[in-house]
C-alpha positions in Angstrom: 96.7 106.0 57.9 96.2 105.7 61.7 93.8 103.4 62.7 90.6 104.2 63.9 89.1 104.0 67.2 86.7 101.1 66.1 89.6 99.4 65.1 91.3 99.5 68.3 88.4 98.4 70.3 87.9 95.8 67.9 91.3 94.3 68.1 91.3 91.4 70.7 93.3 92.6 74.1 96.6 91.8 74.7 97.5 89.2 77.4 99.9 89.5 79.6 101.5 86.2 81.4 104.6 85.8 83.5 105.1 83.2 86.2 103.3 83.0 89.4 106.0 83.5 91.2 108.6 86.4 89.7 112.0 86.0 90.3 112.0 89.2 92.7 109.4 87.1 95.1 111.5 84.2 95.2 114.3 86.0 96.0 112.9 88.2 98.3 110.1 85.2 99.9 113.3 83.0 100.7 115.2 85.9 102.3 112.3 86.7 104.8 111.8 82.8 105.4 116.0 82.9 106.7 115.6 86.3 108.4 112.5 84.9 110.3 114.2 81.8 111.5 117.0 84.2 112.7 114.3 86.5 114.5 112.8 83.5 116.1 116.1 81.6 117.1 117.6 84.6 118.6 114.4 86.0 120.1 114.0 83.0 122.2 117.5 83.0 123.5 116.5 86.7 124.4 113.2 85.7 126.5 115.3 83.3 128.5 117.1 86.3 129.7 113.7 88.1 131.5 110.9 85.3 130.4 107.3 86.9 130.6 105.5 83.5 131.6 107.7 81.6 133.9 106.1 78.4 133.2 107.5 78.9 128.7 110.9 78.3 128.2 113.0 77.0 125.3 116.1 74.4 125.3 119.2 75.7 124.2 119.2 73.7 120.8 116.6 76.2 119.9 118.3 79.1 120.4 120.9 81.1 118.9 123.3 83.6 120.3 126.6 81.3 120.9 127.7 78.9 123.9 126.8 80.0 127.2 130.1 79.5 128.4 132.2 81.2 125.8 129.1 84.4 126.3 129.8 84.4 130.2 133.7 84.5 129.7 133.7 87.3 127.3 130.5 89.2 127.8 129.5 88.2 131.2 126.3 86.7 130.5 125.0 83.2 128.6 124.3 84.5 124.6 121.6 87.1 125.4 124.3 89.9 124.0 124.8 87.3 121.0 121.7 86.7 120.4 120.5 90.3 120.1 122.9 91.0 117.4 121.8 88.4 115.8 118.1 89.6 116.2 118.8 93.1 115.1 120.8 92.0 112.0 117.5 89.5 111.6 115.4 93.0 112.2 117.1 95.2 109.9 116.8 92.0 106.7 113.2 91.7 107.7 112.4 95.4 107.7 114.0 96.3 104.4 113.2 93.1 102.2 109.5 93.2 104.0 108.8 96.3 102.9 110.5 96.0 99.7 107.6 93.3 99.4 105.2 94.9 100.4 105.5 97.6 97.6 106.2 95.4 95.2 103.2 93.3 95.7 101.0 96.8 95.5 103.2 98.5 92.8 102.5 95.1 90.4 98.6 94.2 91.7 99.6 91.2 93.1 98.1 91.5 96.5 94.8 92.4 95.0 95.3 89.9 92.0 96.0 87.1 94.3 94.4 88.1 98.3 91.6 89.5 97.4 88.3 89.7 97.9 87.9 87.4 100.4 84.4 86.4 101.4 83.6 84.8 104.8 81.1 82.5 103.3 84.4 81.0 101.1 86.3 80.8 103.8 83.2 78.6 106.0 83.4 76.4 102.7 87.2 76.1 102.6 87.2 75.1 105.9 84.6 72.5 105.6 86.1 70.5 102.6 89.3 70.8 104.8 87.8 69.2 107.8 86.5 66.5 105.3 89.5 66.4 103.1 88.1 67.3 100.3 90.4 70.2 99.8 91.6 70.6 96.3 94.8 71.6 95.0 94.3 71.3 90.9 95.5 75.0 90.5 98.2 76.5 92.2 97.8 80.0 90.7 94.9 80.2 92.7 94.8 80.5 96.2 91.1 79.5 98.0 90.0 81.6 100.8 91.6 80.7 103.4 94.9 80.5 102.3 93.9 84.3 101.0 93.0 85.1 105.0 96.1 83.4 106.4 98.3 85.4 104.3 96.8 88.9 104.9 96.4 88.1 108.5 100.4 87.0 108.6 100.9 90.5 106.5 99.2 92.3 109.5 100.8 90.5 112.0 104.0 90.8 111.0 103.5 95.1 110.8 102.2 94.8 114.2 105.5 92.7 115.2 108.0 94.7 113.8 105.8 97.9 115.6 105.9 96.1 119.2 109.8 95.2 118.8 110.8 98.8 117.6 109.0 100.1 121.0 110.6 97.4 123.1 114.1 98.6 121.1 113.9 101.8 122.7 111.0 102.8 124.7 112.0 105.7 125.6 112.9 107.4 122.1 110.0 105.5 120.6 107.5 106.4 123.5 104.5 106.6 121.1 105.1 103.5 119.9 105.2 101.7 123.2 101.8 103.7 124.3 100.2 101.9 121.5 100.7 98.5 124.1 99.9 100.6 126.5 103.4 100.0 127.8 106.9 98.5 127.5 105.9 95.3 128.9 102.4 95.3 127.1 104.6 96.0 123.7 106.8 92.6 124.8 103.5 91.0 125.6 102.3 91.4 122.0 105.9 90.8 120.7 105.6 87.3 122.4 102.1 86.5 120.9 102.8 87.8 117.8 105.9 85.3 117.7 104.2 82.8 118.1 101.5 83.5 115.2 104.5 83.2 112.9 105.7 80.2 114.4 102.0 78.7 113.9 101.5 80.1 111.0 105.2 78.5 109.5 103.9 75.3 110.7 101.3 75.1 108.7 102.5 76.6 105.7 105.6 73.8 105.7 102.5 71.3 106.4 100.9 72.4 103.3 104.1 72.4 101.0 104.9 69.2 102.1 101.4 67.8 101.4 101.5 69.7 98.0 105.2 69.4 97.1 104.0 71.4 93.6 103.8 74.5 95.7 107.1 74.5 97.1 108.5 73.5 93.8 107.0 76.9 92.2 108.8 78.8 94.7 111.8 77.2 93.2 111.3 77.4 89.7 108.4 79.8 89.7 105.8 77.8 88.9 102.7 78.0 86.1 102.7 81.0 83.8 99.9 83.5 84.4 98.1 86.0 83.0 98.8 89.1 84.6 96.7 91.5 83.3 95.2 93.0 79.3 96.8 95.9 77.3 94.2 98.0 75.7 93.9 101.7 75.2 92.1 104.1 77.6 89.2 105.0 76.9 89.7 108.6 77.0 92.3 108.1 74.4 90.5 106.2 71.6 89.5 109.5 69.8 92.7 110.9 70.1 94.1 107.7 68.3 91.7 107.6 65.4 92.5 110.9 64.7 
């Protein structure tokens, strides 16, 4: 005899746990962290070329695009063509494994699990027990406020990066994009300052993982189970079930 609807609302939900950290975001968190470094290696070799503030530059030991001299023999200049192949190859990893991320963390509620809400008067708090170091750690499956605003702000900044450097890719085919900066060297303005948010934003997440050596170890192993969610019938379906 099928069981009735009371039944089925009576029976305790089912939980749902896997690890914090699923194997797909390792894989695909430790992929962006490689195509990143590429991006900002690379990119930096490229600003050398045509630098927007004259008083910024980067030693070579930064940079990546091969030795100047070996460049000027073959290509006639000092890496910048080395360099952006290596930035489009870091372009191309970013955009497919960032968005592959991006739809994954919708298509499985993690972003909303995990980001959100996030309340301004947490984030005051947060900061003051920081500031007073106070700041606790006890559970990593739970990110405080503003780790929840650093990661959604690095989420935007990143869109508005990969935006900026397709207009400054071609500006001419991608002329709407560029009129978004107002203009080519308004996109590479942006580009700039949105590099350096990642780079500030890497620093401190390293900081933190080194501080908290338990968070770096779950992007390894995954970390604590969690519960991802209950299984229970609609609703709507309960009479159809006791039927």
């Amino acid at each position: 005899m099928a069981e009735t609807a009371e039944h089925l609302q009576a029976r305790p939900p089912m939980r749902r746990e896997a690890r914090m950290h699923p194997l797909a975001v390792r894989i695909m968190h430790w992929t962006n962290a490689v195509a990143i470094i590429i991006m900002i290696m690379s990119g930096i070799k490229i600003y050398g070329d045509s630098p927007i503030f004259s008083f910024i530059s980067f030693p070579d030991a930064l940079t990546l695009g091969g030795d100047g001299a070996t460049a000027f023999r073959f290509h006639h200049n000092f890496g910048q063509s080395g360099a952006l192949q290596w930035h489009f190859l870091g372009m191309w990893i970013v955009v497919v494994n960032g968005t592959a991320f991006l739809i994954y963390g919708l298509a499985s509620g993690r972003w909303w699990r995990m980001l959100l809400p996030i309340r301004p008067r947490e984030v005051v708090a947060t900061l003051a027990d920081a500031m007073r170091f106070k700041l606790s750690h006890d559970d990593l499956t739970v990110y405080n406020a503003v780790q929840k605003l650093l990661y959604v702000g690095i989420i935007l900044v990143a869109i508005v990066e990969v935006t900026a450097g397709l207009a400054i890719w071609k500006p001419v085919q991608l002329s709407h994009l560029a009129a978004l900066f107002w203009s080519f060297q308004g996109a590479r303005l942006v580009h700039f300052l949105g590099m350096f948010a990642i780079v500030a934003f890497l620093c401190v997440h390293v900081l933190l993982a080194l501080l908290v050596p338990r968070t770096l170890l779950a992007m390894i192993t995954g970390g604590p189970k969690v519960d991802i969610g209950r299984g229970a019938p609609p609703a709507a379906l309960a009479p159809q079930l006791g039927e």
